[in-house]
N, C-alpha and C positions, 0 to 999 in steps of 0.2 A: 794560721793561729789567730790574727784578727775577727774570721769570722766565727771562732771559737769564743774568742771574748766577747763579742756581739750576741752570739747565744746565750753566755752565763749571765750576761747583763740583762737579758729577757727574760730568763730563768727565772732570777730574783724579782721582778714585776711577777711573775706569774705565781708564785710562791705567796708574797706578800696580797695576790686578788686571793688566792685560795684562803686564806685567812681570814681575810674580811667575808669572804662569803661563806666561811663558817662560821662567824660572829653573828653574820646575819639571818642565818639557818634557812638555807635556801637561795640566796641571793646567787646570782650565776655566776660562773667561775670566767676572772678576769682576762685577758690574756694580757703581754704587754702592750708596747704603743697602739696608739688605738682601742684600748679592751676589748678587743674581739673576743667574745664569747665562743668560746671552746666545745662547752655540753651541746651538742648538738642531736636533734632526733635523729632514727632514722631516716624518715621522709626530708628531712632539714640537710642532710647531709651531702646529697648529691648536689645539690645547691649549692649550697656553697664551694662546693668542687667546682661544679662548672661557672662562678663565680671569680676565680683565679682566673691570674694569667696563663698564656700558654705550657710556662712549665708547669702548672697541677694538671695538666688537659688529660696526664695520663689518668689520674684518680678518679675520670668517672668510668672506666672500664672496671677500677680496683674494688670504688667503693659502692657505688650505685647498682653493680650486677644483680641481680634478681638470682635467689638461690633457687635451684629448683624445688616443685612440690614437695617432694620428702623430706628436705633439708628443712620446710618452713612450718612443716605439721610437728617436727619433732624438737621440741625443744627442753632445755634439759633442766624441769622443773623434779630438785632432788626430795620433795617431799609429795611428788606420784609417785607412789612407791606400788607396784600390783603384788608383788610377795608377801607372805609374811613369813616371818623365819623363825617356826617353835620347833619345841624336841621331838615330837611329834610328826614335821615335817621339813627335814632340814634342808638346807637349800646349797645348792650348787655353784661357786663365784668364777667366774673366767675373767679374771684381772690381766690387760690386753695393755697395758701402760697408758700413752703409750711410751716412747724416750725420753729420757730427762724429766719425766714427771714423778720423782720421787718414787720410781720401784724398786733400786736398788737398795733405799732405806728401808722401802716396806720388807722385803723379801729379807734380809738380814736378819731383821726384828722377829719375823716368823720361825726363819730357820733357827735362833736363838730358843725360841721357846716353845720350839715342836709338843714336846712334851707335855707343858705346864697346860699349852688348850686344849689338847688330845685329851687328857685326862679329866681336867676340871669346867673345860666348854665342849666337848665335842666337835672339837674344829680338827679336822685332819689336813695341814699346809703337804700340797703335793709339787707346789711350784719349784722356782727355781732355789737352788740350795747354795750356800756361803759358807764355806768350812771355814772361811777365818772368822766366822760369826757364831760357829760349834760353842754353846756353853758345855756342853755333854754331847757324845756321839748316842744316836737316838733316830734309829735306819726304819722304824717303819714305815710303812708307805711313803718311801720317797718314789721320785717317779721322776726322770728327765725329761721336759718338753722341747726339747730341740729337738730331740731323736724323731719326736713325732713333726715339728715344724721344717725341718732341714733335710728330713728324707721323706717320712711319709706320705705331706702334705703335698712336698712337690714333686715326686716320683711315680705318685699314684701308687692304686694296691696294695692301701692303706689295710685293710681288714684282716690282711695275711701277714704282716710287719710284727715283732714283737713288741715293738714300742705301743702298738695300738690293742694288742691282746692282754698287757699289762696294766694299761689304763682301766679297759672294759673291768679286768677281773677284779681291781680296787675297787672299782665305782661298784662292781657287784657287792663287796664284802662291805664298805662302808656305807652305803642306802639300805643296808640289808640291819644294820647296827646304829642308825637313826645320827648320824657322823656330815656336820658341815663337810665343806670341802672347796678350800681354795687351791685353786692353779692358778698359777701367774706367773706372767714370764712377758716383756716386753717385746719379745719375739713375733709373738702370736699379732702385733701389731704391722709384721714385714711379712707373711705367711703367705704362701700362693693361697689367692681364692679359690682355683681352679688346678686341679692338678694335672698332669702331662695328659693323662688320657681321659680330661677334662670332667674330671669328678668336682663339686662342687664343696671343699671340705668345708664350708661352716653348715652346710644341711647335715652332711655327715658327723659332724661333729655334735649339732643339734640333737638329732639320734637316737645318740649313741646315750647322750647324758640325759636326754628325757624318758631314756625307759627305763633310768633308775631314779631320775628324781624331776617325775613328770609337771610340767608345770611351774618348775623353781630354779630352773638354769638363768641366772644375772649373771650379764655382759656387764665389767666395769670399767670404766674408762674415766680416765683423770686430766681434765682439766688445767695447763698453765698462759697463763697470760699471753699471746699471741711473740709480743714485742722481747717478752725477758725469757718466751719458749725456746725464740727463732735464737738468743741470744745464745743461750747454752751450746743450742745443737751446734751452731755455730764453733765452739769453743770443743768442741765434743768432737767434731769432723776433723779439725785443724790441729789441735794437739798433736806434737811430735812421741809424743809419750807419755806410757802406760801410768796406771795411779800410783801414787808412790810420791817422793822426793824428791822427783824430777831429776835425778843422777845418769850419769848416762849408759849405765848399765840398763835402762829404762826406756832408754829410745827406740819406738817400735822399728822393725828391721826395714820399714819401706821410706822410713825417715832417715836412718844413716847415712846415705851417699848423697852428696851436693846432685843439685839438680842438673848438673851439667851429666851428672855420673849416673842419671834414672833416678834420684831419688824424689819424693816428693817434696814439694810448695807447698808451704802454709798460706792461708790465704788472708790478706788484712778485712778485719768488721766491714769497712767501707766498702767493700770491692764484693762482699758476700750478702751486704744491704743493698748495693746498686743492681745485682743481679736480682734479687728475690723480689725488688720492686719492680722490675720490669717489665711491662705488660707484654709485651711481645714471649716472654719467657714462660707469662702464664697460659697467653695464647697458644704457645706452639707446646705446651706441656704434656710428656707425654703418657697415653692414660694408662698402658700397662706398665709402667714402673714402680718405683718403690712409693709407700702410700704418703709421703707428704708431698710430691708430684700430683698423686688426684685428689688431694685435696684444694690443691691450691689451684687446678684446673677447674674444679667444683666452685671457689671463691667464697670458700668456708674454712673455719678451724678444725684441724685433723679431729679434734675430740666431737665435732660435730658429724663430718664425714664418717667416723667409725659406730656413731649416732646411726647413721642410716646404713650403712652395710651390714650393719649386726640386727636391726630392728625385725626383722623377719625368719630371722635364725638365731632368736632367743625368746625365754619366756619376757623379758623385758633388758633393755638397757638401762644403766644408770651410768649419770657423767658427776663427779664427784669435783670439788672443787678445792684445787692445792691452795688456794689462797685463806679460806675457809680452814682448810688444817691443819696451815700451819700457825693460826694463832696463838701467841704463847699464852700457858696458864699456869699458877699453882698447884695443879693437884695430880700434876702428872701425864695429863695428856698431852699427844702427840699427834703427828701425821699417822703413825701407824695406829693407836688406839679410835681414832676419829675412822679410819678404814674401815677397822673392825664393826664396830657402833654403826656407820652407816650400813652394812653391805651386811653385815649377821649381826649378830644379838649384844644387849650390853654386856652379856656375860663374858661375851667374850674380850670384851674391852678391857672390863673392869679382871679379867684374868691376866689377862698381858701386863697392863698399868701396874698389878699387886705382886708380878714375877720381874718386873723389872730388876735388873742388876746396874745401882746407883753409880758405879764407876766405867759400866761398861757405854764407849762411845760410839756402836754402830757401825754401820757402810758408809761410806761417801764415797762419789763420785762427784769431786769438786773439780770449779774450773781452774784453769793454769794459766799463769803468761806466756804466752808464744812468743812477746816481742824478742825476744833476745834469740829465737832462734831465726825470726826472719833477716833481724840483723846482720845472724853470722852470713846466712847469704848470701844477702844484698851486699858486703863486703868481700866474700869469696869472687863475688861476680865483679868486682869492680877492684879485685888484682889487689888488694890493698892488706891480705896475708903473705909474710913475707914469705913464712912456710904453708904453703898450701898443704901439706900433706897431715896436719891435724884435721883431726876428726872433726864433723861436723856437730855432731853431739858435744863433742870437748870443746869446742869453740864457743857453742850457747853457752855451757856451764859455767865458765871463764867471766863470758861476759856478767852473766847474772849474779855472780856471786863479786865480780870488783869493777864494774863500770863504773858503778855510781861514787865507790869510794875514790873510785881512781878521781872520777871529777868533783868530790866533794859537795853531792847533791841530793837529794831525795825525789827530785823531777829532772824529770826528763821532755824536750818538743813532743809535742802529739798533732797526730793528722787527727780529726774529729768529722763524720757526717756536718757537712752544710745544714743549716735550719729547715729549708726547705726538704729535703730529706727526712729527718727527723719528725717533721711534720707530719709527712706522710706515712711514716711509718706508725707514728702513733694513732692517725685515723683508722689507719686499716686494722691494727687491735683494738680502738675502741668498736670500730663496729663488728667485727668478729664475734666479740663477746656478748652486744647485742642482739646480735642473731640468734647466742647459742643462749641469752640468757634475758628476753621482753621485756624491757621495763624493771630490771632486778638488777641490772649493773650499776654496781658507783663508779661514775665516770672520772666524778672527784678525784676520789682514790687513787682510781686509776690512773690518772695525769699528772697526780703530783710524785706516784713512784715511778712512774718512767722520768719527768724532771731532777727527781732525785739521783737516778742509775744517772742519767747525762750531766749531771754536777759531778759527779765523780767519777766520771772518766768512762765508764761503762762502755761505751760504744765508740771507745778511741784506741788507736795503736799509737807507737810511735812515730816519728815524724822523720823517717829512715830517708830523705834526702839531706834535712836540714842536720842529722848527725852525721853524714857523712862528709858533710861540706866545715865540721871542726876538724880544726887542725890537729886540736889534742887528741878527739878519737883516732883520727886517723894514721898518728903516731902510736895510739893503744894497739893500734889493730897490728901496724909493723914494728914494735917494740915490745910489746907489755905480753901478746898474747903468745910470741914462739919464748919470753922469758919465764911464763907460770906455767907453760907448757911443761917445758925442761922441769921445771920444780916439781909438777905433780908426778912426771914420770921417776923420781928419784926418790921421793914418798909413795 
């Protein structure tokens, strides 16, 4: 906790430089003791890396790498645009996500108002579908792309599948009726490149869509902040349970058994940043696995990586920028109407934006607390339930809903990433971004919202020794929890 507060207390020096160097519009951004100057170049960067003591020594393998040629040719200037997208000649989107970049919000919004752009923009949404997002049932061209990712793609003998004769026959009847056409599905972002009998599905998928809509097939891929990406997935991987209420009728079935009993380990921020910074991890990373493995073998941001794996099996890629849309405005727009607008026409923006339904709140796929479930097993393990034969799911619940009252508190000890950590974590999304984005990133920005995530807690759990080491918890856990036990089971 100490060096917790020694952090916050940096924090506010860094906070208070960013200020003055926007008073002074330009002046470089402060750090604390010492002001050490944060904005650093490119070329500046590795320098200062290997300027540290031996513990940065890892960050010149992290940050100093040289991306290969492809990666350095292509970077994701969103206004090269090579399409243009009229009624005339409508264009093709393969929205590839990829996770946690805001697809499930896009994809919702679509399925919501199939209709309204079918009709009034000629967008035809074939991606993934959300019947709890049904304003109306409204079945034309729908089209499932898993069918084609989850067997097609990696089974081979894609061309005799009906998921791929189904796609073919839409893309006939809609290129043939002058008909956008977004698929999307974050899926398409984990899809064998190569399938068993080593077909290369993104030339075939290239195609299949260029010889109905030659020329106008855009890859999209969306952009999140490296630091607040990793943070989600993070919370995304870990989670004991499904979206919802967190109830434990919710907890997915590889989570219900203590781990004594095969279930799974949640895993704390700290322990999932210690790994992902580890150079040895990137080193030994291996390259046919899932794609945020080659990406970070690559020593690029996945939306860059997907940058060059798609760049030659499309008419062009575009990397779209979540940060960019989700600025709030008044007039209605969104992440989802900024999609539209960039990637096809205003009309179809300004169609979505005018069908909008003012009470209706969307998809989410928000993050959750885990601590309480790591708790329950960091207790389970250390023998301190009197009735072990509660549920581990009931045992989270329990605590989450009367811990805090039990201790008449609103905080809780937190274990937090060390500074040095932090540090590092933050260089390697500032330069992330720089790669994917020359001389166009606000690093400002940048540094004072990841500061801000680490002022409130963002990247902490709890501090599950120094709770186990109260007496009063530890009387909650042989007292409190086999007595709301009993009660819930009597209600």
């Amino acid at each position: 906790m100490n060096s917790f507060l020694l952090f916050k207390f940096k924090f506010t020096h860094r906070i208070l430089g960013v200020t003055v160097a926007i008073m002074l519009a330009g002046a470089s951004l402060l750090f604390a003791k010492g002001h050490r100057n944060i904005k650093l170049s490119s070329e500046h960067k590795a320098t200062h890396i290997q300027n540290h003591s031996s513990s940065d020594s890892t960050l010149e393998m992290l940050m100093s790498h040289d991306v290969s040629r492809g990666y350095q040719e292509q970077t994701a200037d969103e206004n090269n645009i090579k399409i243009s997208s009229t009624p005339n000649e409508p264009v093709f989107v393969l929205h590839i996500g990829p996770h946690k970049t805001a697809t499930s919000t896009i994809q919702c919004d679509l399925t919501r108002y199939r209709k309204e752009l079918y009709e009034s923009a000629s967008v035809a949404f074939m991606g993934r579908i959300y019947s709890s997002c049904f304003k109306r049932r409204y079945n034309e061209y729908t089209f499932n792309p898993r069918l084609l990712i989850d067997s097609c793609f990696k089974n081979g003998n894609c061309k005799a599948k009906d998921a791929w004769k189904s796609l073919e026959s839409q893309l006939q009847y809609l290129s043939a009726h002058n008909k956008h056409v977004i698929l999307s599905d974050e899926a398409f972002a984990r899809m064998h490149v190569t399938s068993r009998n080593q077909e290369d599905n993104r030339k075939m998928l290239f195609d299949l869509i260029n010889k109905y809509y030659p020329g106008r097939m855009r890859v999209v891929v969306v952009y999140r902040r490296y630091y607040e990406w990793q943070l989600s997935l993070w919370n995304q991987f870990n989670k004991p349970f499904f979206n919802g209420n967190g109830d434990t009728s919710g907890y997915k079935e590889s989570y219900r058994k203590w781990p004594s009993e095969g279930g799974k380990r949640c895993q704390t921020f700290q322990s999932f940043l210690e790994e992902l910074l580890d150079p040895e991890n990137a080193r030994h990373c291996p390259s046919d696995k899932e794609y945020r493995n080659r990406a970070e073998a690559s020593h690029v941001h996945a939306a860059q990586y997907f940058r060059g794996l798609w760049s030659n099996h499309s008419s062009e890629v575009q990397v779209l920028n979540l940060h960019k849309m989700n600025v709030p405005t008044d007039n209605g727009e969104d992440v989802t109407s900024r999609f539209l607008q960039s990637t096809l026409t205003p009309l179809a923006a300004e169609t979505y934006i005018r069908s909008k339904d003012s009470g209706f709140g969307g998809r989410h796929n928000p993050s959750r607390n885990i601590n309480y479930d790591i708790l329950a097993v960091v207790a389970h393990e250390h023998g301190l339930l009197a009735n072990q034969t509660i549920p581990r799911a009931q045992v989270a619940a329990l605590l989450e809903e009367n811990l805090m009252k039990f201790k008449n508190t609103t905080d809780l000890p937190l274990q937090c990433p060390n500074e040095e950590l932090l540090k590092r974590f933050l260089l390697k999304s500032l330069h992330y971004e720089e790669l994917l984005y020359p001389s166009q990133s606000d690093e400002t920005e940048h540094e004072m919202n990841f500061y801000e995530a680490a002022k409130k807690h963002k990247f902490c759990n709890f501090d599950f020794d120094a709770l186990l080491e109260d007496e009063d918890i530890r009387a909650f856990f042989a007292e409190e929890i086999p007595r709301l036990y009993r009660h819930y089971l009597k209600h």
